[in-house]
Each structure stands twice: as structure tokens, then as C-alpha cells.
Biopython code that builds the backbone (N, CA, C, O; Angstrom):
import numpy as np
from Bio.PDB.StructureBuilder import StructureBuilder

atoms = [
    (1, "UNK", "N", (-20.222, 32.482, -27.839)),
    (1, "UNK", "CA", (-19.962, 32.193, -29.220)),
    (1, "UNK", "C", (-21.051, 32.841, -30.067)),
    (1, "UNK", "O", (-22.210, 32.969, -29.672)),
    (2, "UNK", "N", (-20.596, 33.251, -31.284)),
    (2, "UNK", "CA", (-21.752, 34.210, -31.721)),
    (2, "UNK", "C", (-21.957, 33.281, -33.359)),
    (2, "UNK", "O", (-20.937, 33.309, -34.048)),
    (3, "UNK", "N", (-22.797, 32.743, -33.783)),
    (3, "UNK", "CA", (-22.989, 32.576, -35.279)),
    (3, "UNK", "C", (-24.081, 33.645, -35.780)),
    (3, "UNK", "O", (-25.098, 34.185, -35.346)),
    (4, "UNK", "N", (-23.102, 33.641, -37.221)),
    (4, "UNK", "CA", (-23.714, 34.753, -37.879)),
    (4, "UNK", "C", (-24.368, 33.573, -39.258)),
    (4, "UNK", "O", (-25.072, 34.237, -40.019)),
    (5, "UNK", "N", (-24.297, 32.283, -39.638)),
    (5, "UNK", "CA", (-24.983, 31.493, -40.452)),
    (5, "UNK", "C", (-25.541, 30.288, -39.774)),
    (5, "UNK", "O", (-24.626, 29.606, -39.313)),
    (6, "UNK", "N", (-26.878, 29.724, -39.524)),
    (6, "UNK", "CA", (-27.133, 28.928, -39.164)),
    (6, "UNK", "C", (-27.291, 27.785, -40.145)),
    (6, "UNK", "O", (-27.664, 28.298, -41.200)),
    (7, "UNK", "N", (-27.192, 26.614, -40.272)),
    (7, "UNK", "CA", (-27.702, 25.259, -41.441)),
    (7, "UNK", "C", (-28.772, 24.645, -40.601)),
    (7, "UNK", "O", (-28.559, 24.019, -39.562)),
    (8, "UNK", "N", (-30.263, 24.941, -41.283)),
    (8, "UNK", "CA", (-31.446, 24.180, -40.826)),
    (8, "UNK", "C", (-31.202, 22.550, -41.704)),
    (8, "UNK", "O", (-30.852, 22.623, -42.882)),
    (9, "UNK", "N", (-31.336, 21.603, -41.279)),
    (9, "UNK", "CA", (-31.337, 20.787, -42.226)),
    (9, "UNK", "C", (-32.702, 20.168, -42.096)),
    (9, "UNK", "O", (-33.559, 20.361, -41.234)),
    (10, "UNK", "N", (-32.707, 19.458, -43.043)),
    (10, "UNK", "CA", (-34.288, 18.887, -43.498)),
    (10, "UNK", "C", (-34.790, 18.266, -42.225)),
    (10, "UNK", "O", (-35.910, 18.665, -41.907)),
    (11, "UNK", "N", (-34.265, 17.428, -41.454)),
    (11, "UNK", "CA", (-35.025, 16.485, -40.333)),
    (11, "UNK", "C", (-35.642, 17.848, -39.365)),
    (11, "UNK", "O", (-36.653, 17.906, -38.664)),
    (12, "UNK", "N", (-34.714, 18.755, -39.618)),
    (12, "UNK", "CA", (-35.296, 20.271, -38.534)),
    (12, "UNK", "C", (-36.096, 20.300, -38.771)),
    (12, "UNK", "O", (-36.884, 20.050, -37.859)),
    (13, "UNK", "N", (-36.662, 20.586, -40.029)),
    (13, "UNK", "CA", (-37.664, 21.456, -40.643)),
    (13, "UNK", "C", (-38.663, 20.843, -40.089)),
    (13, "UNK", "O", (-39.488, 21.179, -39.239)),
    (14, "UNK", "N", (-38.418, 19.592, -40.878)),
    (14, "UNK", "CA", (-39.767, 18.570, -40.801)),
    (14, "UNK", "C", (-39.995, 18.693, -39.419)),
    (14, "UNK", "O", (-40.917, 19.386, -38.989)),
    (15, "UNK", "N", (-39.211, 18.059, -38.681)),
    (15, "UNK", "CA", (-39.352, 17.992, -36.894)),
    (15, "UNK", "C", (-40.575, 19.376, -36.584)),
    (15, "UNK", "O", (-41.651, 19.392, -35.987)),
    (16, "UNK", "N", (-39.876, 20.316, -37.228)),
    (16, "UNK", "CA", (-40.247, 21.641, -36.111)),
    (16, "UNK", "C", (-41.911, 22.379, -36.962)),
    (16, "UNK", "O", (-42.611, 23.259, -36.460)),
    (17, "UNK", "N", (-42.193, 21.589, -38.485)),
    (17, "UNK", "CA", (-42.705, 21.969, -39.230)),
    (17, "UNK", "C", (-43.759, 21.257, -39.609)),
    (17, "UNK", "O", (-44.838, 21.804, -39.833)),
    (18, "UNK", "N", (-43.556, 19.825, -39.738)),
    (18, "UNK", "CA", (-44.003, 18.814, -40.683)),
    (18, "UNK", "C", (-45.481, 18.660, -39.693)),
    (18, "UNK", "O", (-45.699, 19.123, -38.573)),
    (19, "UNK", "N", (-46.318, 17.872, -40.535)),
    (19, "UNK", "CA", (-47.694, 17.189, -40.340)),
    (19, "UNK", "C", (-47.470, 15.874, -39.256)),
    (19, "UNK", "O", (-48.478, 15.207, -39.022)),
    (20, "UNK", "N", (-46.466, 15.565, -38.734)),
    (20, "UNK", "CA", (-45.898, 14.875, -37.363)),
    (20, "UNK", "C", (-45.365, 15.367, -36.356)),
    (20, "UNK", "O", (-44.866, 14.833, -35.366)),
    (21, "UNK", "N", (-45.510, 16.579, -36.693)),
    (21, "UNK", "CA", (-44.905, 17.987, -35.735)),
    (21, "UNK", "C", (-45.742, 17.765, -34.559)),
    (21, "UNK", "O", (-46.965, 17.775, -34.701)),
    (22, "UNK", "N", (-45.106, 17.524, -33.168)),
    (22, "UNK", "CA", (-45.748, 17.294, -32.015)),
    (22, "UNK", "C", (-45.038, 18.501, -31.369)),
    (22, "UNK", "O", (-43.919, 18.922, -31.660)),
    (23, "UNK", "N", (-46.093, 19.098, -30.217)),
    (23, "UNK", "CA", (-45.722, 19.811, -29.335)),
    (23, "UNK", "C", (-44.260, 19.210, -28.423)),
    (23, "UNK", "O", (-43.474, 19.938, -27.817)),
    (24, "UNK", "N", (-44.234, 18.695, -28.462)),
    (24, "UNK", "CA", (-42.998, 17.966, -27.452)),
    (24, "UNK", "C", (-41.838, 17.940, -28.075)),
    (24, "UNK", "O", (-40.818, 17.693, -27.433)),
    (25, "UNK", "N", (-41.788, 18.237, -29.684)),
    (25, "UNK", "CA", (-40.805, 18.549, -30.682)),
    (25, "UNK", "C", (-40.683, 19.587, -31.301)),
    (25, "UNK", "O", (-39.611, 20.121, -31.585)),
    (26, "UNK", "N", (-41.739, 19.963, -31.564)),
    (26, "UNK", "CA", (-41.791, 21.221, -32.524)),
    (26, "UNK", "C", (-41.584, 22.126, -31.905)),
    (26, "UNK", "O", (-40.642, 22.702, -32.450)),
    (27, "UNK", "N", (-42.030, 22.894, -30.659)),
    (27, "UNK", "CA", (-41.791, 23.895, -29.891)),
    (27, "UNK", "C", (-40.734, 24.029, -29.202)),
    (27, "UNK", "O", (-40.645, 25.198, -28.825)),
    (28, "UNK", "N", (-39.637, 23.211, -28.750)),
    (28, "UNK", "CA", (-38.323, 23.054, -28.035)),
    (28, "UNK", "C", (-37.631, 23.605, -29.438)),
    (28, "UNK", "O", (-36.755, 24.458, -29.299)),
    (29, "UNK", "N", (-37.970, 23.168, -30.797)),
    (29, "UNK", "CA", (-37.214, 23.367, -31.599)),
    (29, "UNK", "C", (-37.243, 24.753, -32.213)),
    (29, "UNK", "O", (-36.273, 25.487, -32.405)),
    (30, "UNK", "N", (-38.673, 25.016, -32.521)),
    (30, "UNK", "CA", (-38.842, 26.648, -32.765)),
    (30, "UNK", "C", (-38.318, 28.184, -31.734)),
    (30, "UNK", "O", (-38.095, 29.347, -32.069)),
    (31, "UNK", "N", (-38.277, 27.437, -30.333)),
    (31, "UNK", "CA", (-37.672, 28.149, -29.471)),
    (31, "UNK", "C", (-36.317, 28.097, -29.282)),
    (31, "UNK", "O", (-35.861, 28.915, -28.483)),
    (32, "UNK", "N", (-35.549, 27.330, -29.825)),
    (32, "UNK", "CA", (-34.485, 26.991, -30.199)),
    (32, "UNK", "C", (-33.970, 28.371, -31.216)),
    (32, "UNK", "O", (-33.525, 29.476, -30.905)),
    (33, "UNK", "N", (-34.283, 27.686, -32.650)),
    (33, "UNK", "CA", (-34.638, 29.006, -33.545)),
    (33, "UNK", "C", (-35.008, 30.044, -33.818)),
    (33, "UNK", "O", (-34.797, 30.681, -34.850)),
    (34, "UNK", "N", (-35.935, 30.470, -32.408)),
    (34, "UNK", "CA", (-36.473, 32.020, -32.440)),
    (34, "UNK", "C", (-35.292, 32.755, -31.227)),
    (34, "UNK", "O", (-35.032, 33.956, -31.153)),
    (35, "UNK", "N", (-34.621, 31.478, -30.222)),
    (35, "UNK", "CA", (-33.241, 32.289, -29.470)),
    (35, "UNK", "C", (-32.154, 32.877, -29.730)),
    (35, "UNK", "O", (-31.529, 33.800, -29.209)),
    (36, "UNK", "N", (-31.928, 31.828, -31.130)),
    (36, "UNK", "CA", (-30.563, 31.961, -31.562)),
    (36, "UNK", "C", (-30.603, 33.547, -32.545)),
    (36, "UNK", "O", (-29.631, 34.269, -32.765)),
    (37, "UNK", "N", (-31.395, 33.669, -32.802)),
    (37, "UNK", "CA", (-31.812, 35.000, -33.565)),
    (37, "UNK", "C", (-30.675, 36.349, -32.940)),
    (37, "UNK", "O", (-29.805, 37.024, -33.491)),
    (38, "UNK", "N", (-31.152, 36.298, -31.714)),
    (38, "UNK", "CA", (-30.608, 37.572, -30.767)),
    (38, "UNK", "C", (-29.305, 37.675, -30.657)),
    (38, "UNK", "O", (-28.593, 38.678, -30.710)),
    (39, "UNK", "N", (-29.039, 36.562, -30.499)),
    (39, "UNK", "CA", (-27.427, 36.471, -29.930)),
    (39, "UNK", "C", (-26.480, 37.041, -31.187)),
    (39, "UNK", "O", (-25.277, 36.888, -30.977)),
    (40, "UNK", "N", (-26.687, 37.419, -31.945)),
    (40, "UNK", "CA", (-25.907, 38.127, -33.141)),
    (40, "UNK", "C", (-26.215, 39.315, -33.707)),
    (40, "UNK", "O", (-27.346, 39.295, -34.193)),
    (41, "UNK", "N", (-25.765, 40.127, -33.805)),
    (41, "UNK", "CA", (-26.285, 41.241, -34.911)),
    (41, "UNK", "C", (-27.098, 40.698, -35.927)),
    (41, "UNK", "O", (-28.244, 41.112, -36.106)),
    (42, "UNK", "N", (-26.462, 39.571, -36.781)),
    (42, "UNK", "CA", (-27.194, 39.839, -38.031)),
    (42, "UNK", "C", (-26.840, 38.137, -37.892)),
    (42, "UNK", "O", (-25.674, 37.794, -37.697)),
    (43, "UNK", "N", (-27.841, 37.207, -37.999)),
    (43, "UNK", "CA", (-27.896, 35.833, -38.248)),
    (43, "UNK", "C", (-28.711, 35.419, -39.460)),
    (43, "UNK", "O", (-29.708, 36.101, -39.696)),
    (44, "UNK", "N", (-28.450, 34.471, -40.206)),
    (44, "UNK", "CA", (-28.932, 33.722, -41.445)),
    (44, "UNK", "C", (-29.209, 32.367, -41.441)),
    (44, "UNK", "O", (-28.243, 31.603, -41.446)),
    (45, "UNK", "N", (-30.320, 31.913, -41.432)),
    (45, "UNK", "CA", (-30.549, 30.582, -41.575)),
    (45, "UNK", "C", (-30.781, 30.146, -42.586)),
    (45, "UNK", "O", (-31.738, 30.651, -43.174)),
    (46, "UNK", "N", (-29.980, 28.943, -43.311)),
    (46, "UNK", "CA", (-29.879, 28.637, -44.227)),
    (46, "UNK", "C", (-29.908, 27.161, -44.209)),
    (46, "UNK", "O", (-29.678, 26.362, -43.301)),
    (47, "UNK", "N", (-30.419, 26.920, -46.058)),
    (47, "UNK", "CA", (-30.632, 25.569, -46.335)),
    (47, "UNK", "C", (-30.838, 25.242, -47.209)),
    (47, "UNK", "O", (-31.705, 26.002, -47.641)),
    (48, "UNK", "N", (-30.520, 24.169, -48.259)),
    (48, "UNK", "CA", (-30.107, 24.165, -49.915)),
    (48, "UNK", "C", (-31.673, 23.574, -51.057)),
    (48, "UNK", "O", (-32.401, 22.585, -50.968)),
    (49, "UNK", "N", (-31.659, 24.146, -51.538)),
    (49, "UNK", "CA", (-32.753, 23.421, -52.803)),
    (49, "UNK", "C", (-33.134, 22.109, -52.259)),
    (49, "UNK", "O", (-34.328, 21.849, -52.109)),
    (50, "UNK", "N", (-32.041, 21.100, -51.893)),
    (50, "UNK", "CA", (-32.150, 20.120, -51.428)),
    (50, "UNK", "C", (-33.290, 20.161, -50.235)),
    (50, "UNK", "O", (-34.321, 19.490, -50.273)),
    (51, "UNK", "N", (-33.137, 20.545, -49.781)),
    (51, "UNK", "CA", (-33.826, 20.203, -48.330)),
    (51, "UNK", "C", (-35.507, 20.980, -48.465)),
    (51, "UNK", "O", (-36.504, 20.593, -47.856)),
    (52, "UNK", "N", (-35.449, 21.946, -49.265)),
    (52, "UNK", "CA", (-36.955, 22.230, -49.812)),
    (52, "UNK", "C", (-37.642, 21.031, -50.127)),
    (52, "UNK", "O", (-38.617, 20.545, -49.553)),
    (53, "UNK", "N", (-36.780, 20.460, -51.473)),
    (53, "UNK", "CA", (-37.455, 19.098, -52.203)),
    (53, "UNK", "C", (-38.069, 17.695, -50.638)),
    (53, "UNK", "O", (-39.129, 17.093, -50.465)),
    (54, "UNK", "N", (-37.245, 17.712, -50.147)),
    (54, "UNK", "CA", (-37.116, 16.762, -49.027)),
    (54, "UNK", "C", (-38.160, 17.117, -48.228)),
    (54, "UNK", "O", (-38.937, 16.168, -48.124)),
    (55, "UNK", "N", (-38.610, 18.348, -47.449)),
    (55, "UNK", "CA", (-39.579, 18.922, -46.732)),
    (55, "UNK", "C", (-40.811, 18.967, -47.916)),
    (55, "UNK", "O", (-41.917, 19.025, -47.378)),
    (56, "UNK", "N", (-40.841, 18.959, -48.708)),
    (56, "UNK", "CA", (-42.203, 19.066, -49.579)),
    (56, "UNK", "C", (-42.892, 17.616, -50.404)),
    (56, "UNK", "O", (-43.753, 17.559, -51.282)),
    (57, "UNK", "N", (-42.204, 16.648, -49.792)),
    (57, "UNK", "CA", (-42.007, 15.273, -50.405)),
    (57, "UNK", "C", (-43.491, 14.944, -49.964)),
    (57, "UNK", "O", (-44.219, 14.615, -50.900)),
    (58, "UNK", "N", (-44.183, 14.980, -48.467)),
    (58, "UNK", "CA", (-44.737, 14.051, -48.071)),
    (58, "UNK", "C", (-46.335, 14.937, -48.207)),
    (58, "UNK", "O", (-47.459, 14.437, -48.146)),
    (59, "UNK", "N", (-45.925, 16.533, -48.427)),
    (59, "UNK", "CA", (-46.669, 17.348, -48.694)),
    (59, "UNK", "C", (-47.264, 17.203, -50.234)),
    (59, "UNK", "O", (-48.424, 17.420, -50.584)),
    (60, "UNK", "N", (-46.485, 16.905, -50.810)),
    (60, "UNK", "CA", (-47.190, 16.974, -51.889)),
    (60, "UNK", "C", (-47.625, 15.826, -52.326)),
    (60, "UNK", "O", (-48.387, 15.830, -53.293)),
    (61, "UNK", "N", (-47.233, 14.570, -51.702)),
    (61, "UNK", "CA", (-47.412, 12.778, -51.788)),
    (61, "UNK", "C", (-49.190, 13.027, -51.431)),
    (61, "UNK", "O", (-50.086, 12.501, -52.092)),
    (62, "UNK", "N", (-49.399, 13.906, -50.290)),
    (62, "UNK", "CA", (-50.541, 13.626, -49.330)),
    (62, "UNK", "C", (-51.849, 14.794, -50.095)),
    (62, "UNK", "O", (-53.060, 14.894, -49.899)),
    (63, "UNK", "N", (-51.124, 15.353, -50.782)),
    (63, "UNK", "CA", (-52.165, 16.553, -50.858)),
    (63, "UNK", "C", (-52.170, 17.399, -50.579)),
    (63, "UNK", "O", (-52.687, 18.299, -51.242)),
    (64, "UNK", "N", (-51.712, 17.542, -49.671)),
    (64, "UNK", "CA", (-51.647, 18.694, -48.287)),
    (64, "UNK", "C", (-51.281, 19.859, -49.055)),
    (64, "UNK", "O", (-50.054, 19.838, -49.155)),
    (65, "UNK", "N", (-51.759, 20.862, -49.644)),
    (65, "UNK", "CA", (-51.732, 22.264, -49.582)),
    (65, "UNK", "C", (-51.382, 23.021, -49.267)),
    (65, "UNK", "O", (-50.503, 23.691, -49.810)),
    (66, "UNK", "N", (-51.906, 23.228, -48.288)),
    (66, "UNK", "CA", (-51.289, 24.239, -47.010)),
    (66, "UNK", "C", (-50.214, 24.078, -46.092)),
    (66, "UNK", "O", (-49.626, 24.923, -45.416)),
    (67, "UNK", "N", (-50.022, 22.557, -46.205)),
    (67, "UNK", "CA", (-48.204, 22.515, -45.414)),
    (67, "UNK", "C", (-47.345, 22.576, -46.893)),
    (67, "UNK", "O", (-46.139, 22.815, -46.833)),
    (68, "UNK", "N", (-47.799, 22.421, -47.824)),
    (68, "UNK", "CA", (-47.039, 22.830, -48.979)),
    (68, "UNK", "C", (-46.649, 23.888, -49.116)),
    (68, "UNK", "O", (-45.450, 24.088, -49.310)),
    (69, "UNK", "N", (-47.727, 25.082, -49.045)),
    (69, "UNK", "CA", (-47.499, 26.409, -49.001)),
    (69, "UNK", "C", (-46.308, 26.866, -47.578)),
    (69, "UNK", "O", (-45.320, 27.598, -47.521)),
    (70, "UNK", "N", (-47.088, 25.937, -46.504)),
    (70, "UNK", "CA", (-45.702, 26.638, -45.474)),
    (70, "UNK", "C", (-44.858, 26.181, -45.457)),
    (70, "UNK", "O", (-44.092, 26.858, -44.770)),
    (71, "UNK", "N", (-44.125, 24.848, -46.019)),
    (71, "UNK", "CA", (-42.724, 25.062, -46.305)),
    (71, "UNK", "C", (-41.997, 26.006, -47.372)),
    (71, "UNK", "O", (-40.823, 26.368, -47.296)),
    (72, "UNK", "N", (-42.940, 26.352, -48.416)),
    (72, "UNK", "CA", (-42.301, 27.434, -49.216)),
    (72, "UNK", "C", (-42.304, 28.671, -48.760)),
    (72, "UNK", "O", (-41.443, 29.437, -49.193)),
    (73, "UNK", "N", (-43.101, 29.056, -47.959)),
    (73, "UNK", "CA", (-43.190, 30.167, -47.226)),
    (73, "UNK", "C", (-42.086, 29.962, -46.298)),
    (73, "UNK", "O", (-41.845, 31.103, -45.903)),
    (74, "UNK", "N", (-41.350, 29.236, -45.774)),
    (74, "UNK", "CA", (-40.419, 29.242, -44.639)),
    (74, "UNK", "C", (-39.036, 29.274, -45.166)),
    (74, "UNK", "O", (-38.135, 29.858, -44.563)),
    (75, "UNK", "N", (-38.816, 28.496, -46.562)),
    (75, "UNK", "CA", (-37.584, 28.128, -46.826)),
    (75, "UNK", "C", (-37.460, 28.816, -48.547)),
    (75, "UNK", "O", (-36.520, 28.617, -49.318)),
    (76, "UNK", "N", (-38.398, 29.444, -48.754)),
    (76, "UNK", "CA", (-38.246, 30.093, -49.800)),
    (76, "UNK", "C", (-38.008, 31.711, -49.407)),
    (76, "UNK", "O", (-38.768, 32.382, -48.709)),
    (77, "UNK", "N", (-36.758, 32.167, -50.032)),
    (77, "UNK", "CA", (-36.678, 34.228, -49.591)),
    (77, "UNK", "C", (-36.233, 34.461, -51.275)),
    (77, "UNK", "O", (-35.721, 33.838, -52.205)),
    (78, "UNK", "N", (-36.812, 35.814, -50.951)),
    (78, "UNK", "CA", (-36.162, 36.836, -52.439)),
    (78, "UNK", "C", (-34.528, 36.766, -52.131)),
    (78, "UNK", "O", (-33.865, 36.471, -51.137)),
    (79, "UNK", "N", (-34.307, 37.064, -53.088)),
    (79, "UNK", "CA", (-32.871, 37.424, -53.151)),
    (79, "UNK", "C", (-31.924, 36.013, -52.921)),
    (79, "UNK", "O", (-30.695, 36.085, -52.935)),
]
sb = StructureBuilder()
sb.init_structure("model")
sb.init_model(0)
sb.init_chain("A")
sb.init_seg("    ")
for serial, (resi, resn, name, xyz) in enumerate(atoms, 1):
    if name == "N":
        sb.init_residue(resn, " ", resi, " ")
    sb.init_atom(name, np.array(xyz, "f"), 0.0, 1.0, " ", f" {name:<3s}", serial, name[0])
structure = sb.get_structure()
């Protein structure tokens, strides 16, 4: 089966991203996401305004900076 659009949704992100991000989660999941890449010519992962706000909630509650910056860096593209 080949997908050419993936839907990250927010619990992903966080899971694979967030400041509770454990090796025992985060890496099954990023390897997950760095597999599915291949299997298509051309794949898109996608995910709505929504789920930015949601991933940047606890980041910006806490201070945190720099996981601020990398969820915008992950879920923010040109175009």
C-alpha cells in the first residue's frame, strides 16, 4: 500500500516530540516516520493550525523556548 499524505496528529507530535518524550516512545515513533518516507515517491505529512496550537500549549505554559522553537520548526513549512 503506498500513501502519498500522511495526518500527524497532535498526541504524535507530542509523543515523538514533547518534553515527556521518552526513548521507549519517541524513537519507535520517529522510526516509524522516517520509514514511511521511502515507500512512496513523493509523501506529505500533514497537520492543521490546530495541532501546532495544541503541541505549543505546554511549551509556552512552561517557558520552554527551545521546544517552542522545535515544534515550529517541525510543523511549520513555506508554502
Amino acid at each position: 500500500m503506498t500513501f502519498l499524505r500522511i495526518y500527524l496528529d497532535a498526541n504524535i507530535l507530542i509523543a515523538a516530540l514533547g518534553d515527556d518524550a521518552t526513548s521507549d516512545i519517541a524513537l519507535p515513533l520517529l522510526e516509524i516516520i522516517g520509514n514511511v518516507a521511502p515507500t512512496a515517491a513523493v509523501v506529505t505529512f500533514v497537520t492543521s493550525e490546530l495541532n501546532l496550537a495544541e503541541t505549543l500549549v505546554r511549551a509556552i505554559w512552561n517557558g520552554d523556548k527551545p521546544q517552542e522553537q522545535g515544534f515550529e520548526n517541525a510543523l511549520i513549512s513555506s508554502g
